[in-house]
C-alpha positions as CSV (number, residue, x, y, z in Angstrom):
1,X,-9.1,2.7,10.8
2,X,-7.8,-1.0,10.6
3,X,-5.7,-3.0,13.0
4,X,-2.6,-3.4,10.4
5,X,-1.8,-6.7,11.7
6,X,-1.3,-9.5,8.7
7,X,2.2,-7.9,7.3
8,X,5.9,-6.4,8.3
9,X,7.6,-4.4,6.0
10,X,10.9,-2.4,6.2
11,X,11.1,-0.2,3.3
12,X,12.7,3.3,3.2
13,X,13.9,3.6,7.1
14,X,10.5,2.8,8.0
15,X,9.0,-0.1,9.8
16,X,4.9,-0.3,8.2
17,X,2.7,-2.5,9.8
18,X,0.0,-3.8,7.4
19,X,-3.5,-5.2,6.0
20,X,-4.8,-5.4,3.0
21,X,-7.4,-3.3,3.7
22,X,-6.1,-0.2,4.7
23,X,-2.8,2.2,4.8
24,X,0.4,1.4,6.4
25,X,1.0,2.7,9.7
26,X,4.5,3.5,10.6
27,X,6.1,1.8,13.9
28,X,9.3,2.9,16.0
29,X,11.3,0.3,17.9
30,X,12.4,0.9,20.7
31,X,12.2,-0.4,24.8
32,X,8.8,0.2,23.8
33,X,7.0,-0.3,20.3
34,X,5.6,2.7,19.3
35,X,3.0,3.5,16.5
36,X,3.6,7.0,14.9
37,X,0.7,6.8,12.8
38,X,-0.6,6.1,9.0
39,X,2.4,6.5,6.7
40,X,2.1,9.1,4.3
41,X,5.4,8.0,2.5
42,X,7.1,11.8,2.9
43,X,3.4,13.7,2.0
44,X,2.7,12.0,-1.2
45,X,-0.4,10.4,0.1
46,X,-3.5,12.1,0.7
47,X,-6.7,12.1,3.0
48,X,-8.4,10.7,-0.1
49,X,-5.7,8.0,-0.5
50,X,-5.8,6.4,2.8
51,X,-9.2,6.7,2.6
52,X,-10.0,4.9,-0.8
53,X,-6.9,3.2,-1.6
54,X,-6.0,-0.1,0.7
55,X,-2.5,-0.8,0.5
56,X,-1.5,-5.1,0.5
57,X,-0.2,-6.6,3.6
58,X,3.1,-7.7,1.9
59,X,4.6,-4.9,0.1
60,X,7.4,-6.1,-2.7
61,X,10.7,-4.4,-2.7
62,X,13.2,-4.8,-6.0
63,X,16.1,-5.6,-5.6
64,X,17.8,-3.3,-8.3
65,X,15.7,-0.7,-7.7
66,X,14.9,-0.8,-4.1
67,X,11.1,0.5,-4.7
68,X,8.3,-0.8,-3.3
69,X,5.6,-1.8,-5.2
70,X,2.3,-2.6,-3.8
71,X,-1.7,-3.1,-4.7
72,X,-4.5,-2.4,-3.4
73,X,-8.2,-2.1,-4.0
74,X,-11.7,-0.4,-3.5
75,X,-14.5,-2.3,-2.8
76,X,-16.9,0.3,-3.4
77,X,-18.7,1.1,-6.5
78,X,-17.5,5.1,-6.1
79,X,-18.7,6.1,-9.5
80,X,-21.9,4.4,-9.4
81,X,-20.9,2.8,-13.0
82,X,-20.3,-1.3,-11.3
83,X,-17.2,-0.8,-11.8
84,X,-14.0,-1.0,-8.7
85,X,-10.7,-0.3,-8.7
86,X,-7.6,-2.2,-8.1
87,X,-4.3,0.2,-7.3
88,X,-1.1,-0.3,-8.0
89,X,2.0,2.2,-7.0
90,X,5.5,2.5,-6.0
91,X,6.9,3.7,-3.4
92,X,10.7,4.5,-4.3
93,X,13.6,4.1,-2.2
94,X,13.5,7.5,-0.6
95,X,10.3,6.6,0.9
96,X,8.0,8.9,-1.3
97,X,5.3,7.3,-3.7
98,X,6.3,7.9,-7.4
99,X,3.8,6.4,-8.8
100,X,0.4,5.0,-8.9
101,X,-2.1,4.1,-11.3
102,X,-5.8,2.2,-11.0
103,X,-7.3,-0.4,-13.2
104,X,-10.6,-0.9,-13.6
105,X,-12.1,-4.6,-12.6
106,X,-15.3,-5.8,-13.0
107,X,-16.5,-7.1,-9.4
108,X,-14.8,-6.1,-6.3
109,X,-12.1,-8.6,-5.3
110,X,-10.2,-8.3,-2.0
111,X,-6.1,-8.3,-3.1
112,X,-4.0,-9.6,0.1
113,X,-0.8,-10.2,-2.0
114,X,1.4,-9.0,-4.9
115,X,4.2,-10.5,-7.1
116,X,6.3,-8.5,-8.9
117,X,8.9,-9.7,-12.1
118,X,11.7,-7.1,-14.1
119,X,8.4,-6.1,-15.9
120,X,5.3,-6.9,-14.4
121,X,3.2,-6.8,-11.6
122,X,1.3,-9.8,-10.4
């Protein structure tokens, strides 16, 4: 679905590659680097998710917490209402998403990065 080639993350055990306009896929090292596939983060992402959701090349990990936060976005008007999406969830330090939620923007804007504080996401 997309060549996952602008970002490195290691979060959870798992190596992602990534872009900011589509899912994670997971990579093994090794003698030879391997990809496994797009990362469902332990079954907590669905068909639907990879498939509407884009996840940001460069990931954010907190340091107290060691979850993951990232954004993403939707550049397509699914509801017919002009209104897209921008994502943003958590993966948590076990490697399972725990939570996302969408907010609604006016015009679709492509998201490549995300800065996170103790309380916000940027």
């Amino acid at each position: 679905k997309n060549t996952a080639n602008n970002g490195v993350k290691y979060h959870a055990g798992r190596l992602l590659a990534t872009y900011e306009s589509g899912g994670a896929y997971e990579l093994r090292l090794g003698p030879d680097l391997k990809t496994l596939g797009l990362c469902d983060f332990n079954g907590t992402l669905s068909t639907k998710d990879h498939w509407l959701d884009n996840m940001t090349a460069h990931g954010k990990t907190d340091p107290m917490s060691n979850e993951m936060v990232y954004i993403g976005y939707n550049l397509i008007d699914v509801n017919g209402d002009g209104v897209t999406d921008v994502t943003v969830g958590v993966i948590g330090a076990d490697g399972s998403r725990t939570h996302r939620t969408t907010v609604p923007v006016a015009r679709p804007s492509m998201q490549h990065d995300v800065g996170i504080t103790a309380t916000r996401t940027v």
